[in-house]
BAGUTOR-51619 format. One record per residue (C-alpha): x, y, z; residue in three letters. Coordinates in nm, 4 decimals. Last residue first. Example, Ala and Ser with C-alpha at 12.3 -4.5 7.8 and 13.67 -1.06 7.14 Angstrom:
BEGIN
SITE        u        v        w res
SITE   1.3670  -0.1060   0.7140 SER
SITE   1.2300  -0.4500   0.7800 ALA
% end
This chain:
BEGIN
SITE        u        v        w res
SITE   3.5271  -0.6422   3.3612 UNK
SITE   3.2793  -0.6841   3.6542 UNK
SITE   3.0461  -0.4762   3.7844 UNK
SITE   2.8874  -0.5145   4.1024 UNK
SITE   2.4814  -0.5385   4.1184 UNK
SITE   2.2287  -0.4360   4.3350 UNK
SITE   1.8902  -0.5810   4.1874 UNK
SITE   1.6858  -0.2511   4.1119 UNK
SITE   1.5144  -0.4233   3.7529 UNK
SITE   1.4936  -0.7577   3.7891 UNK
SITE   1.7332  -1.0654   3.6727 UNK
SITE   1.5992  -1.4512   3.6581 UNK
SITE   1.9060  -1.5466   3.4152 UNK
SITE   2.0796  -1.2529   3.2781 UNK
SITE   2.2575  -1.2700   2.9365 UNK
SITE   2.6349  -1.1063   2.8757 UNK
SITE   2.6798  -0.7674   2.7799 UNK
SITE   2.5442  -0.5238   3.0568 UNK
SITE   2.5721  -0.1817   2.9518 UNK
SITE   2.7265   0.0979   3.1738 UNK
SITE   2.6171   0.4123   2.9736 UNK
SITE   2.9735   0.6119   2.9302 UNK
SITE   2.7508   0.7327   2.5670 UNK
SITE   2.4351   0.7676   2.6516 UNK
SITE   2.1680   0.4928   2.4852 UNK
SITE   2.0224   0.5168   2.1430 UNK
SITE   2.2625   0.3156   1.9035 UNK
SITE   2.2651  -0.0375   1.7669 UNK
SITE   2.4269  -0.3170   1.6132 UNK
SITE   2.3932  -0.6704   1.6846 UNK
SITE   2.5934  -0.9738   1.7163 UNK
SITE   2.5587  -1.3822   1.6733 UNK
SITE   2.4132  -1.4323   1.3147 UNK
SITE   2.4306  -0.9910   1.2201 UNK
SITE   2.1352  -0.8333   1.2774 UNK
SITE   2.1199  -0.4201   1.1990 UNK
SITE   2.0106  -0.0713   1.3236 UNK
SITE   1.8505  -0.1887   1.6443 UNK
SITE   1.7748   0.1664   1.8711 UNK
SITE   1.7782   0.0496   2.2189 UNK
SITE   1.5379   0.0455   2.5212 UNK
SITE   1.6718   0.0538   2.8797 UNK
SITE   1.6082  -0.1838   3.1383 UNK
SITE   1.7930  -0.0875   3.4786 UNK
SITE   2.0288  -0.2688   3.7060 UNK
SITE   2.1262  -0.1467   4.0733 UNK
SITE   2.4779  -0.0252   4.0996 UNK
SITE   2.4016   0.3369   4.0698 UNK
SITE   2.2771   0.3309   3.7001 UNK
SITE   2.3725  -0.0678   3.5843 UNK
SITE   2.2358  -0.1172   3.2466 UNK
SITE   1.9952  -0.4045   3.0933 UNK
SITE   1.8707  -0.4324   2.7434 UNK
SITE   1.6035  -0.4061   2.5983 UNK
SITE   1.5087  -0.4024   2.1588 UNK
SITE   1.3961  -0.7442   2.1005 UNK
SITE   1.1905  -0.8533   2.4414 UNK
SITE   1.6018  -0.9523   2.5322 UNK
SITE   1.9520  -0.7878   2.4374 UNK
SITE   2.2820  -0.9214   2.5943 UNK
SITE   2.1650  -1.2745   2.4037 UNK
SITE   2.2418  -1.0858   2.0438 UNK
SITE   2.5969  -0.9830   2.1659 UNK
SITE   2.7362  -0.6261   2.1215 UNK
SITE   2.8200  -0.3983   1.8477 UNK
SITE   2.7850   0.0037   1.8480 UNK
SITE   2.6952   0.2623   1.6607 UNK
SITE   2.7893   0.6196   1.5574 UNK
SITE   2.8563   0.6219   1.1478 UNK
SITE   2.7231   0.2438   1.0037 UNK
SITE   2.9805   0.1034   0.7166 UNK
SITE   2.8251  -0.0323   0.3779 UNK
SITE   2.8625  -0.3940   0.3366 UNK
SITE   3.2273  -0.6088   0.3687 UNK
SITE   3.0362  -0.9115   0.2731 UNK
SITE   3.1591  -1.2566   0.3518 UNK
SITE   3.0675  -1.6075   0.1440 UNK
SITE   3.0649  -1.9589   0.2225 UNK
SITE   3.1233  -2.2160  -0.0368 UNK
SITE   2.8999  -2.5113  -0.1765 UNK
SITE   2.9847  -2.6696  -0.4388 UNK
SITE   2.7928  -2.6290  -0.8178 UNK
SITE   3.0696  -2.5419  -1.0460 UNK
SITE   3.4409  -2.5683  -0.8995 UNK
SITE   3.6355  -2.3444  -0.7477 UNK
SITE   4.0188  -2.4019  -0.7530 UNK
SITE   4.0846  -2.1987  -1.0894 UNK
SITE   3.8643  -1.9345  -1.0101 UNK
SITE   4.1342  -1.7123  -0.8729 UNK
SITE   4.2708  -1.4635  -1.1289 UNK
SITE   3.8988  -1.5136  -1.2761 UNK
SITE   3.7826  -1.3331  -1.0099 UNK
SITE   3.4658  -1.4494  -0.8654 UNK
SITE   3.1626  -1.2713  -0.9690 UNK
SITE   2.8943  -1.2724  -0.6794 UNK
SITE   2.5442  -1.3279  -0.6888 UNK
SITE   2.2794  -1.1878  -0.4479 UNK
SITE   1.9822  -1.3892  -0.4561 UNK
SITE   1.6969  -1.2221  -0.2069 UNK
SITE   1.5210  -1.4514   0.0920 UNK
SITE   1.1919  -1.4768   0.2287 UNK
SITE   1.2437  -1.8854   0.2140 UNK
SITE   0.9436  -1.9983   0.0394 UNK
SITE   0.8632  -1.6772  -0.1254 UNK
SITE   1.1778  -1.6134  -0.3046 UNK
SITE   1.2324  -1.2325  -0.3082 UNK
SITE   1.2599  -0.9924  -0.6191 UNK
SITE   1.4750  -0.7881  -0.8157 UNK
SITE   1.7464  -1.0164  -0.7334 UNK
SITE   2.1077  -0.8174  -0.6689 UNK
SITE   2.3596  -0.8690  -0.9244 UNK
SITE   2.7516  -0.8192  -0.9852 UNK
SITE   2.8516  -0.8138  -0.6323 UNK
SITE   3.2586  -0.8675  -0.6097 UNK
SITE   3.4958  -1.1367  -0.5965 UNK
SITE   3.8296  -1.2768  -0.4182 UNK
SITE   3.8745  -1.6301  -0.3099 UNK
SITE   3.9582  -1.7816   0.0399 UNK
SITE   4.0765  -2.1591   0.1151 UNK
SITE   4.0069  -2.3848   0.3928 UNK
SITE   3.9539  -2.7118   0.1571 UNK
SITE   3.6739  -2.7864   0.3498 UNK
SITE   3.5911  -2.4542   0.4862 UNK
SITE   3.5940  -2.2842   0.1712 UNK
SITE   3.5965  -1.8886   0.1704 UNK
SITE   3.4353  -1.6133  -0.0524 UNK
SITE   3.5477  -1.2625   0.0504 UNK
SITE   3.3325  -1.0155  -0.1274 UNK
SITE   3.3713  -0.6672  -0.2417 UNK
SITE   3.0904  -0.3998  -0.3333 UNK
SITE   3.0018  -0.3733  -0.6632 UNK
SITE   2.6101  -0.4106  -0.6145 UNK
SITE   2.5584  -0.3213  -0.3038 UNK
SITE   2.4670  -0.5308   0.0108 UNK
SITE   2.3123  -0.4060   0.3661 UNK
SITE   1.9290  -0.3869   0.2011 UNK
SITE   1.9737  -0.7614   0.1777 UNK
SITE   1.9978  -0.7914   0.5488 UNK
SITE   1.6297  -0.7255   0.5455 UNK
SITE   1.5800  -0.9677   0.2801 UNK
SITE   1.7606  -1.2473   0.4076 UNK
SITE   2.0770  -1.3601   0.1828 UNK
SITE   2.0573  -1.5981  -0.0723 UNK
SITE   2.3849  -1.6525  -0.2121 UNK
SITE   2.4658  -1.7597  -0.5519 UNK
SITE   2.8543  -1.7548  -0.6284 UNK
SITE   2.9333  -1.7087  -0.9806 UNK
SITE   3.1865  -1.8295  -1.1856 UNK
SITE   3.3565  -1.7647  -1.5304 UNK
SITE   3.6283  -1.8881  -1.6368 UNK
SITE   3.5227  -2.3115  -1.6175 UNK
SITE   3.2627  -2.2264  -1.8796 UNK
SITE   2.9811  -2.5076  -1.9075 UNK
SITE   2.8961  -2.7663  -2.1475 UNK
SITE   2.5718  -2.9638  -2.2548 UNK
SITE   2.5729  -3.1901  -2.4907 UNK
SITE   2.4532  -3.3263  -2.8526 UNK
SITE   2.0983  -3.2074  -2.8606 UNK
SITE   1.9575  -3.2731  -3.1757 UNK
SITE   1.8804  -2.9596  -3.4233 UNK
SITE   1.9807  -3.1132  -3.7392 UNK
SITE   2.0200  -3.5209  -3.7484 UNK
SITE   2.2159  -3.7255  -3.5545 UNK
SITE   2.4251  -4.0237  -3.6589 UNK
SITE   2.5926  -4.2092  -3.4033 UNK
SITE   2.9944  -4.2657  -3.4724 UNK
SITE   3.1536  -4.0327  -3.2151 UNK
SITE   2.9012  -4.1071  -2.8583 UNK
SITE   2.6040  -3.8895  -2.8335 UNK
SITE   2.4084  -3.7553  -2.4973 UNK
SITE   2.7325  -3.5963  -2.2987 UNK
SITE   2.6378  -3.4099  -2.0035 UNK
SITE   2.8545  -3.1691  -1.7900 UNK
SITE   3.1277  -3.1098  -2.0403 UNK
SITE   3.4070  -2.8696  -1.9691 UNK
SITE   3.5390  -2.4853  -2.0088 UNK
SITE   3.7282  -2.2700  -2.1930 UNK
SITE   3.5037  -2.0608  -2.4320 UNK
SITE   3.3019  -2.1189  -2.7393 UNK
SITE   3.4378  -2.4722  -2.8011 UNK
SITE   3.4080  -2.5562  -3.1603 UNK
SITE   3.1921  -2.7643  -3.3736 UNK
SITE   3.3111  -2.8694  -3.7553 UNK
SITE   2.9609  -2.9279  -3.9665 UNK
SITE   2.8570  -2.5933  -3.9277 UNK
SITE   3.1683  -2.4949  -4.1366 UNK
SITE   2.9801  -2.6240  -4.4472 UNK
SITE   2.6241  -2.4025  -4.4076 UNK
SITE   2.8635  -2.1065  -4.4669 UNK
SITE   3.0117  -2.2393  -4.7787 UNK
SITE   2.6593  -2.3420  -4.9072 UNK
SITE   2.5562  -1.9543  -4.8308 UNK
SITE   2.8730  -1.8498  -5.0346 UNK
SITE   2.7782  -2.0738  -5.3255 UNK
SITE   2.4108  -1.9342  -5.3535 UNK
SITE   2.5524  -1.5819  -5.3476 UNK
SITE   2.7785  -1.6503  -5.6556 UNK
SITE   2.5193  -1.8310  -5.8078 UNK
SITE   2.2740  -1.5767  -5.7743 UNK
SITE   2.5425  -1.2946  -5.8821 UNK
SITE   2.6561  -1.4652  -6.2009 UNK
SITE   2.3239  -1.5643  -6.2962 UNK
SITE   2.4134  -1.4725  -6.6681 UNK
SITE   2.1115  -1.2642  -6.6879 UNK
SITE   2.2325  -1.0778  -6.3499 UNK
SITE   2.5355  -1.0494  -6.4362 UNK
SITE   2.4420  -0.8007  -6.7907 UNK
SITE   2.2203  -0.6231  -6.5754 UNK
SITE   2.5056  -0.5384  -6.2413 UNK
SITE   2.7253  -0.4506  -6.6023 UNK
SITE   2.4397  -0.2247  -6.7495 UNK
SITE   2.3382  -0.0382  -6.4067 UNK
SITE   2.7398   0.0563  -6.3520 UNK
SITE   2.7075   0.1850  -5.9457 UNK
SITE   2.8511  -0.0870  -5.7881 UNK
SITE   2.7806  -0.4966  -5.7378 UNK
SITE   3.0007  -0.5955  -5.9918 UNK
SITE   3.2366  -0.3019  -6.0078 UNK
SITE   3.4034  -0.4163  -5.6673 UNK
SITE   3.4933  -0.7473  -5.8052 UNK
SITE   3.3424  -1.0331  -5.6253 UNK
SITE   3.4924  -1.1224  -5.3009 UNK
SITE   3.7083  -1.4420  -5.2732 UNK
SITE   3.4917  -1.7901  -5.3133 UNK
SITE   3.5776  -1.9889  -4.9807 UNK
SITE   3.8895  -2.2556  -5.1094 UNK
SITE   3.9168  -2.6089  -5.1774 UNK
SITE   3.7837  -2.5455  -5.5114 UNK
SITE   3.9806  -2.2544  -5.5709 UNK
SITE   3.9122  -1.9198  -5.7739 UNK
SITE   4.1972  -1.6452  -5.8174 UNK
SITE   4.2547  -1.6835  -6.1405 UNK
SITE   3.8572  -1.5914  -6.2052 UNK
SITE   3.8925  -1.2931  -6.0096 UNK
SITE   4.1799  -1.1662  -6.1764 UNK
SITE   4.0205  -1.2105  -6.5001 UNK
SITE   3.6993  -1.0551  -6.3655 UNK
SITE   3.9701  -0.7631  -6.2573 UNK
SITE   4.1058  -0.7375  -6.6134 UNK
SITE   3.7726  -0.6877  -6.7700 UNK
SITE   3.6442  -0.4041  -6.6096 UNK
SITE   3.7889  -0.1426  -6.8640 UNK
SITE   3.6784  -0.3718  -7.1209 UNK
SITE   3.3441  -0.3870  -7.0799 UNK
SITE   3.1215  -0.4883  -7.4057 UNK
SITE   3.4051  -0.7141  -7.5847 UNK
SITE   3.6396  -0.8210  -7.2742 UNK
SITE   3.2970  -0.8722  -7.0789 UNK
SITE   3.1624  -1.1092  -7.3691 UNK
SITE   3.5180  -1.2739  -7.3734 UNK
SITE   3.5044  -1.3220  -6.9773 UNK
SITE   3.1098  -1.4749  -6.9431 UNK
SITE   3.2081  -1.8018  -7.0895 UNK
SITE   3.4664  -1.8565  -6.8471 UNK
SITE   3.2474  -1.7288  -6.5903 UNK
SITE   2.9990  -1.9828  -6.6272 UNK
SITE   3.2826  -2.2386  -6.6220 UNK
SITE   3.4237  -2.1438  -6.2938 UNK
SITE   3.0223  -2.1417  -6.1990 UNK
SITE   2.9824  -2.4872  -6.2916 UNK
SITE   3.3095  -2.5743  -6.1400 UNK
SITE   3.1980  -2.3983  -5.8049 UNK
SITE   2.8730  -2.6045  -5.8208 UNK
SITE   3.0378  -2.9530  -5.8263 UNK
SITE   3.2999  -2.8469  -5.5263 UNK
SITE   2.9779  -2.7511  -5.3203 UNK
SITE   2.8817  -3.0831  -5.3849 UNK
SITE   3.1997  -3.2957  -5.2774 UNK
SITE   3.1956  -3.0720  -4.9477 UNK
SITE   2.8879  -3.1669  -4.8508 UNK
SITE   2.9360  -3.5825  -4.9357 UNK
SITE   3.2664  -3.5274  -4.7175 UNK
SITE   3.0495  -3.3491  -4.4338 UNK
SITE   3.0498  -3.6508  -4.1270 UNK
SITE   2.9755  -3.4377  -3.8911 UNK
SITE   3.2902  -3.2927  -3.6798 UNK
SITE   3.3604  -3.2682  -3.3226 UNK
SITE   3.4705  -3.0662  -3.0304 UNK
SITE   3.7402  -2.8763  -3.2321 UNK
SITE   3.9497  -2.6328  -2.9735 UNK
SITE   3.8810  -2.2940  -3.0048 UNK
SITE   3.8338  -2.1845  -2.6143 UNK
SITE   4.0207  -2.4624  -2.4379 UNK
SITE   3.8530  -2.8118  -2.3488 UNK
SITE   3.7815  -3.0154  -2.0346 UNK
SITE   3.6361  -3.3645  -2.0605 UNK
SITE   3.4088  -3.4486  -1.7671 UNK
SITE   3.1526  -3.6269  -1.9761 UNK
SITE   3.2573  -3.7575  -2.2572 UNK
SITE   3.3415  -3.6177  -2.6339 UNK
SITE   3.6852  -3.6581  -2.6117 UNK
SITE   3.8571  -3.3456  -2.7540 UNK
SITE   4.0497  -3.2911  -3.0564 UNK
SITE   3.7308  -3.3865  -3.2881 UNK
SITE   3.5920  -3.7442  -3.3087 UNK
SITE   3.3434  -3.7560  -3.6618 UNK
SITE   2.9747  -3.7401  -3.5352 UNK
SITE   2.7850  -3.9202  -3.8398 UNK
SITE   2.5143  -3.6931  -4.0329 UNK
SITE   2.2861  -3.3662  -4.0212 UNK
SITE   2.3238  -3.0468  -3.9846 UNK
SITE   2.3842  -2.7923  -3.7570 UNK
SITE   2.4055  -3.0520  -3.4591 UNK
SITE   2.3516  -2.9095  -3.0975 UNK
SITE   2.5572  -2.8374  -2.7901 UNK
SITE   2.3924  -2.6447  -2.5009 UNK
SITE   2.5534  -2.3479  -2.3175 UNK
SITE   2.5948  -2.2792  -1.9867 UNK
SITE   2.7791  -1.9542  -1.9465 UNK
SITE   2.8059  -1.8092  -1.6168 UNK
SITE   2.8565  -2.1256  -1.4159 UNK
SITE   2.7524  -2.1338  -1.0638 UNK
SITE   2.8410  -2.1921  -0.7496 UNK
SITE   2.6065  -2.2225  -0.4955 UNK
SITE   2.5812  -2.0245  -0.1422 UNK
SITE   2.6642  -1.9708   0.2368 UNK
SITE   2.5826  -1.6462   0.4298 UNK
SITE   2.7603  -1.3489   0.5862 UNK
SITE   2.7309  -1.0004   0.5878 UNK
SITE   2.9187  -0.6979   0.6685 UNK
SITE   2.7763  -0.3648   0.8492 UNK
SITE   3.1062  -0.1927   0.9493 UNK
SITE   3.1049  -0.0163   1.2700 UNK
SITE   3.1872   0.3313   1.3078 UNK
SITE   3.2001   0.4230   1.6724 UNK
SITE   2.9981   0.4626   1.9684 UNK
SITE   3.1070   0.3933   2.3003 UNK
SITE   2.8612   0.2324   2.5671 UNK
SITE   3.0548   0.1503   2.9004 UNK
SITE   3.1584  -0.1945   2.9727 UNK
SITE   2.9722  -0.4927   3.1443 UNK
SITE   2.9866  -0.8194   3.2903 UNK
SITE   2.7742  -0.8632   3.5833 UNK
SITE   2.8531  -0.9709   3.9758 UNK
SITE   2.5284  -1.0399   4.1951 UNK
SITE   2.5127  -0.9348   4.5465 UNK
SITE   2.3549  -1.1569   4.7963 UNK
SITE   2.1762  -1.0086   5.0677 UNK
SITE   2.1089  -1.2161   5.4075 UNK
SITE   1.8051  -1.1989   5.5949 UNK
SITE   1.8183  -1.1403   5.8842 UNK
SITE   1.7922  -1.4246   6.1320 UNK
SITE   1.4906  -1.4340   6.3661 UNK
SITE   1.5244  -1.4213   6.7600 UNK
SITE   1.2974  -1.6860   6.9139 UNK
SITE   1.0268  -1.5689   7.0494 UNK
SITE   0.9343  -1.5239   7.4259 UNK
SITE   0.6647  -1.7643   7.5916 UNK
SITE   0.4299  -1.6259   7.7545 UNK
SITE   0.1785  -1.7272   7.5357 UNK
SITE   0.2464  -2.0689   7.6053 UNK
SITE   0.1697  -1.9825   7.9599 UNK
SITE  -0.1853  -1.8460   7.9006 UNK
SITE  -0.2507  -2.1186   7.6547 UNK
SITE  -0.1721  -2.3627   7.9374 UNK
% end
C-alpha cells in the first residue's frame, strides 16, 4: 500500500499570486518654505497697577464708580479723600506767611530797593485757593545779603514748607493713569482708609499682550519683531501684533519659552485681558526645503521612495516640526517620495504610483 500511495502523482500547485500595492507620491522639489509657528496663549495686560491711599481719611466718590468692572479714561478722577480739614490748614499757613511778607516789604523797600517792586508783585499775586507762584528770581540768586536777610525772616523755609503741603494736597484726588478698568475693588466711597492701604487694582485696556509658550526648539524659529497673526476661534476674529519679548529662560515643567506678543492698539479693542486666543507666526523662511506630512516619515528621520517601482528607505535631513508637517532636505531632487503612511510595508515591495 505504501508502494502504491507513492505512486500517486501530485496535485498541480497554484502559483502564487502577486499583488501590487498602489502609493501616493510626488517627486521631491525644493523650494523656500516659510518656517511659521503656531500655539495658543494668555492675554495680558501691560500695565497692572495697584491703587493706594496717599493719605489718610474718607473715600469721597470721584467721576467713576469705584466697582469692579468700571472702565475709566486716562485723567478721569477715581476718587477723592476726604481733604477739607487739609486744605483749611494749608490756608492758615499761607496767611501767616502773607503776613510775614507784609512785614518783610518796608524793610526790603529800605535796604533793597531795586528788588522791591518784584516782592510787591509777588505778594499781589498770592491766593489762598491758589499753589504759591515762584519766588522772585533774586531770592534764591546770586545777592548773598538778600538770600541772608530771607533766611532770618524764614521766608524761604516757609515758602518751601508751603509748597511741600501743596504737593501732599493733590494726593488726596486719585486719577486714572491710563485708559483702562478695575479688576478688584477692596473699598466702597465712605470707608476711611489710612496711608498706604490698598484701594484697587486696575489694568490698561490699550495695551495687550499675548503670552504664548512655544516649545523650545521651535522657539529658535521666532524673532523678536517679527509679525504675528493672533486669531479667536470663538468669536472667529484675527488681530494684528508683533514679538516684543522672547524669555531668557525655559519653564521647567513644560520645556517651554514665553514669547509675548504686542497687539496693536488699532485693534485691541475686542480682546479682552486674560482669554485665551490662538496665535500664528510668520518665522524666518528656510532656502531649499521641502514640506510633507509628519506620518509620511517614520524611526524619525526615514522615509520611503519608489527607485524602479520597488520602495526604498531613505534618510532625511529634519530642519523643523511644525503640529501636522515637517520640513526637510537631503534627498535628490525628482526623488519619488512616498507621502502618505505605510501599513506593514518592506523595502523591494513592487509598487505603482499613484497621484
Amino acid at each position: 500500500m505504501q508502494v502504491l500511495v507513492g505512486m500517486k502523482p501530485e496535485p498541480p500547485r497554484k502559483a502564487e499570486e502577486v499583488v501590487k500595492r498602489f502609493v501616493k507620491a510626488k517627486p521631491v522639489a525644493y523650494h523656500t518654505v516659510t518656517a511659521s509657528v503656531k500655539a495658543p496663549g494668555r492675554v495680558l495686560a501691560t500695565k497692572e497697577v495697584m491703587l493706594v491711599a496717599e493719605a489718610s481719611g474718607r473715600i469721597e466718590p470721584g467721576e467713576v464708580a469705584l466697582k469692579k468692572g468700571a472702565r475709566f479714561r486716562k485723567g478721569q478722577k477715581l476718587l477723592n479723600i476726604y481733604k477739607d480739614e487739609a486744605e483749611m490748614a494749608l490756608r492758615s499757613r499761607k496767611s501767616q506767611f502773607l503776613n510775614s511778607l507784609a512785614n518783610m516789604l518796608p524793610d526790603i523797600k529800605i535796604d533793597y530797593p531795586d528788588f522791591y517792586d518784584q516782592f510787591q508783585q509777588f505778594f499781589s499775586s498770592v491766593r489762598l485757593d491758589r499753589d504759591l507762584p515762584n519766588l522772585p528770581t533774586v531770592a534764591i540768586g546770586n545777592n548773598e545779603q538778600l538770600k541772608v536777610f530771607l533766611a532770618s525772616r524764614n521766608i524761604l523755609s516757609d515758602y518751601y514748607s508751603i509748597k511741600k503741603d501743596e504737593m501732599a494736597l493733590k494726593r488726596y484726588t486719585l486719577y486714572a493713569p491710563f485708559d483702562g478698568t478695575f479688576t478688584q475693588v477692596n473699598f466702597e466711597v465712605g470707608a476711611f482708609v489710612n496711608m498706604g492701604t490698598q484701594l484697587a487694582k486696575m489694568i490698561s485696556t490699550n495695551n495687550l499682550e499675548v503670552e504664548v509658550p512655544v516649545e523650545n526648539r521651535q522657539s529658535e524659529w521666532i524673532k523678536v519683531g517679527s509679525p504675528a497673526i493672533i486669531h479667536s476661534t470663538s468669536r472667529n476674529k484675527n488681530w494684528q501684533g508683533h514679538v516684543v519679548r522672547k524669555a531668557d529662560f525655559v519653564a521647567s515643567s513644560t520645556q517651554s519659552r514665553s514669547i509675548f506678543v504686542k497687539v496693536d492698539p488699532d485693534n485691541a479693542r475686542d480682546v479682552l485681558s486674560g482669554e485665551y486666543l490662538d496665535v500664528e507666526f510668520k518665522g524666518q523662511e528656510i532656502p531649499d526645503a521641502m514640506e510633507i506630512q509628519r506620518s509620511a516619515v517614520f524611526n524619525s528621520n526615514i522615509v520611503f521612495t519608489v527607485v524602479d517601482g520597488r520602495l526604498k528607505k531613505e534618510p532625511i535631513n529634519l530642519i523643523k516640526y511644525n503640529e501636522e508637517t515637517i520640513v526637510f532636505n537631503g534627498l535628490e531632487p525628482g526623488t519619488e517620495l512616498v507621502v502618505e503612511p505605510l501599513i506593514n510595508a518592506k523595502e523591494k515591495t513592487e509598487v505603482e504610483i499613484i497621484r
